[in-house]
N, C-alpha and C positions, 0 to 999 in steps of 0.2 A: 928626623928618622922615620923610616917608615916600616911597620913589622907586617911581613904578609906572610897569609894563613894560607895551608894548604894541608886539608884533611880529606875526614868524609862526613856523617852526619856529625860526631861528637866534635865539630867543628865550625860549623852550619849558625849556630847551635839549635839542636833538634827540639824542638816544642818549650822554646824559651826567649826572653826578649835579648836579643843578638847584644845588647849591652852589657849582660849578666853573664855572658863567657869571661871566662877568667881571664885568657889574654887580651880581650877587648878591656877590661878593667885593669888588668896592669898595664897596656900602653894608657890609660888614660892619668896614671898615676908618674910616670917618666915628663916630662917637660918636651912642649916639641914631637911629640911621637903621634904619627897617624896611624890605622890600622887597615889594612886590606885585605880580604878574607875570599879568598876564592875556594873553601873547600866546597864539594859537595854531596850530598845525601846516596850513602851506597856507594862513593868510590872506594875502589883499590888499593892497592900502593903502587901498581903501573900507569892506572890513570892517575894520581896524583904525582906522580915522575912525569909523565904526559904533560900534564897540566901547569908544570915548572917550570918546564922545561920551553912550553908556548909563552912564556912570562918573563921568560930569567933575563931578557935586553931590556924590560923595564924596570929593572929591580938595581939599584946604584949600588954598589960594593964599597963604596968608603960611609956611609952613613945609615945603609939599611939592614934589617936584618932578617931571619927565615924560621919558622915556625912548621916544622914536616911531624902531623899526627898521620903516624901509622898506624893501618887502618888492616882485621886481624888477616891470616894467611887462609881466605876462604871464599876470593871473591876475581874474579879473571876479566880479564879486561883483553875482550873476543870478539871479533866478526862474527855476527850472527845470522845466522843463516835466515832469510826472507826482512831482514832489517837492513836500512843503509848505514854503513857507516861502523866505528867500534863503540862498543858499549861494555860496563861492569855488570861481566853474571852475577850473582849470588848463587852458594849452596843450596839455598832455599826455592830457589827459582827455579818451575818445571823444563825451562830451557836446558837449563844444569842436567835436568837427567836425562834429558832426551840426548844431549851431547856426551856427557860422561858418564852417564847414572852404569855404563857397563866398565870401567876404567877400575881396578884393585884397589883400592883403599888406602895401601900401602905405597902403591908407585905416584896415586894421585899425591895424596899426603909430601909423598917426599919431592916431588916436582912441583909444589906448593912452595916449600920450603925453600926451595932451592930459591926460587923466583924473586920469594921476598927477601933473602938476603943478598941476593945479585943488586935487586932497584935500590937498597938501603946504602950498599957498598956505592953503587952508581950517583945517589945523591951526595951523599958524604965526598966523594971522588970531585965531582963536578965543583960544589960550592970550594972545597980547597983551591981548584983550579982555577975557578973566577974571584976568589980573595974575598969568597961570603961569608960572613957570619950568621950561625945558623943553630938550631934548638932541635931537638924530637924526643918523643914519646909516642909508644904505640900505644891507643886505647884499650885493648881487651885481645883475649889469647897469652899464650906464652911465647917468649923468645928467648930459645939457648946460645943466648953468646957467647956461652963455651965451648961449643960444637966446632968441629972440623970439619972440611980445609979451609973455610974462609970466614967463617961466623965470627971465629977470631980477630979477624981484619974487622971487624968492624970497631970506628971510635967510641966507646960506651961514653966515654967525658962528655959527649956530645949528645946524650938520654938525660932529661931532666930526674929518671928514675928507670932503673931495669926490670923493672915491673910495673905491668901493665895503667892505666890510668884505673881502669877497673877493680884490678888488686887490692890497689891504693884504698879505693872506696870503701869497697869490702872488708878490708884490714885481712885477706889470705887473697893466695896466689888460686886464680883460675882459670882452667885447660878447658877448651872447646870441646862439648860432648862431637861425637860423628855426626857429621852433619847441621849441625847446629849454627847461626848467624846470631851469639849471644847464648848468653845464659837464661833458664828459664823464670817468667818474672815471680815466681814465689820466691827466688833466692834476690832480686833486688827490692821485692816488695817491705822486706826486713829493713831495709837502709832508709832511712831518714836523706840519703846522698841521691837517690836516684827516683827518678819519674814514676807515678802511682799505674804497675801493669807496663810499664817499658825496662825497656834496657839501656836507659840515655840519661847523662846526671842530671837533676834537680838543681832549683839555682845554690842550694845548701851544699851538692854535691861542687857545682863551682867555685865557689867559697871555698872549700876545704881543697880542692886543686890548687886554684890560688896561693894558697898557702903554702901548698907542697914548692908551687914554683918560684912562687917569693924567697921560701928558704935556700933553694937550690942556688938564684939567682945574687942571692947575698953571700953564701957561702964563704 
């Protein structure tokens, strides 16, 4: 079996030895299981649909399986203008305001939303289609899977947890201030879970994922 990763940094994993990620440690713990890990730093959730999508004829369906960290509703995956090719803005990035920095708040926001619950439905859709077996967790932000008309349509059985990896850590649920790519690091600096001045977990905080997923995984 083969588990392949498709994130963004909290997948990478971001300023930590790539063996102390937690699903690199539970495929090492399954017999037979290799790991292949294409996320990466600052993607999406359209560049990681992108990027599965460039993958999914090497990926076997009777013995593999798919690991999609969703990655939060803040980051567009855009032709940029004097750049070749597409790339993931961030909110944070002066490109972001030059292009949208005049767009309402409100319409951005909800055309955010929309996006990421179309590529989530989209992934979910696809692996059914190709007979994949398949994981997710979004790392940080909120998502209303209660929300109408299609938030609903999305499988939660198929969420290691409906709240965020982040949450998790924290032990409370946390919303993206305006503008924001993460929380600000006085509030993970508290956690023993996350990196000292980042917003990315500690090998302590992947441990304690681990475990979230172990459980989930035994259920």
């Amino acid at each position: 079996m083969t588990l392949w990763i498709f994130g963004d940094s909290w997948g990478t994993p971001w300023s930590i030895p790539r063996n102390a990620h937690f699903l690199h440690r539970y495929c090492s713990s399954v017999v037979d299981c290799k790991y292949r890990n294409l996320s990466k730093a600052g993607a999406g959730i359209s560049q990681v649909r992108n990027t599965f999508f460039q993958t999914i004829s090497k990926i076997n369906s009777r013995r593999d399986s798919v690991f999609f960290i969703i990655p939060p509703d803040i980051r567009l995956f855009f032709p940029v203008p004097g750049e070749d090719g597409v790339r993931t803005i961030s909110v944070v990035e002066r490109v972001w305001h030059n292009l949208l920095g005049s767009v309402d708040p409100n319409i951005r926001d909800s055309y955010f939303y929309s996006v990421v619950g179309s590529e989530i439905l989209l992934l979910q859709n696809t692996c059914l289609a190709e007979g994949l077996s398949y994981t997710m967790w979004h790392n940080y932000g909120v998502i209303d899977f209660d929300s109408t008309p299609y938030y609903n349509l999305i499988d939660t059985t198929r969420f290691v947890s409906t709240s965020s990896m982040m949450s998790n850590l924290l032990g409370y649920e946390y919303s993206l201030a305006d503008g924001d790519d993460g929380p600000d690091v006085s509030i993970t600096n508290s956690s023993k879970y996350f990196l000292y001045r980042d917003q990315h977990p500690s090998v302590k905080g992947h441990d304690r994922l681990l475990e979230i997923y172990t459980d989930w995984v035994t259920r």
